[in-house]
N, C-alpha and C positions, 0 to 999 in steps of 0.2 A: 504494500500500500504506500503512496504518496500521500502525505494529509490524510484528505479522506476518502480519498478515489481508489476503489482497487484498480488494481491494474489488468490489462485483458489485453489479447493478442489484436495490433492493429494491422490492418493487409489496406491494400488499397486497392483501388475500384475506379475502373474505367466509366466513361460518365458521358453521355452526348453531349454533342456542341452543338444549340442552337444556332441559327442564321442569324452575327450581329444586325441588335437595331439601329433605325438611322443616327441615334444621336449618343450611341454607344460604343466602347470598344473591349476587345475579349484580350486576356493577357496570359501568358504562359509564365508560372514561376517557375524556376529551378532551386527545388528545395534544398539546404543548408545540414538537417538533421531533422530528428524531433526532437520538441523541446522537451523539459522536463515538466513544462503546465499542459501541454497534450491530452495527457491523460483528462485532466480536469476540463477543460474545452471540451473532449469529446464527449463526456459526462453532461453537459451542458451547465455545467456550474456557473458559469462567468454569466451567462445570461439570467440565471435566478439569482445573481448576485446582484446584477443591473434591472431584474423587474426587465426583461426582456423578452421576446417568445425567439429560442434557436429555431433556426432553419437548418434539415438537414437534405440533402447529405451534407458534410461540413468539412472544409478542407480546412485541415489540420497547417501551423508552421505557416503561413504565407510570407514570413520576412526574408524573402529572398531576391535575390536578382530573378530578371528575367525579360522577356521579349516583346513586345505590342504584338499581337497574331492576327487582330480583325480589326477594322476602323470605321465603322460605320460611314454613311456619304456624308453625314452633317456635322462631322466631327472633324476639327482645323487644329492642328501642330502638332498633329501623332499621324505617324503613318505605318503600317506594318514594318516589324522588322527593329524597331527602335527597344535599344537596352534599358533599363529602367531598375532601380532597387527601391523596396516596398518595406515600409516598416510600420504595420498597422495601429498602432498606439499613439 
């Protein structure tokens, strides 16, 4: 157990990619590790912490570098292909 999370085996899961929308764009991370709050994230804790409703499925870790992969047509200074690091906090 971490805190108060047991721990349980995490696999990961292939997921479709919607058609970006016009004023959207899709990004590819490339993951770092997993963290050590994982666990609890996956658990949805953070979100009953914040009075929040999780959504799942739920990618785990997103503080990673990574890619622009779709750009919607309405969207101006990102174009596919562009590097970017992500630190969601």
């Amino acid at each position: 157990m971490i805190g108060l999370v047991e721990l349980k085996r995490l696999e990961t899961q292939e997921l479709p990619i919607p058609a970006v929308a016009p004023m959207k764009c899709w990004f590819m991370w490339k993951p770092l590790g997993i963290g050590v709050w994982d666990p609890f994230e996956r658990e949805a804790a953070f979100a009953k912490e914040f009075n929040i409703k999780p959504v799942f499925p739920l990618v785990l870790d997103p503080m990673a570098p990574g890619t622009v992969e779709a750009v919607g047509p309405q969207v101006s200074g990102l174009e596919k292909g562009t590097a970017f690091t992500e630190f969601p906090f």
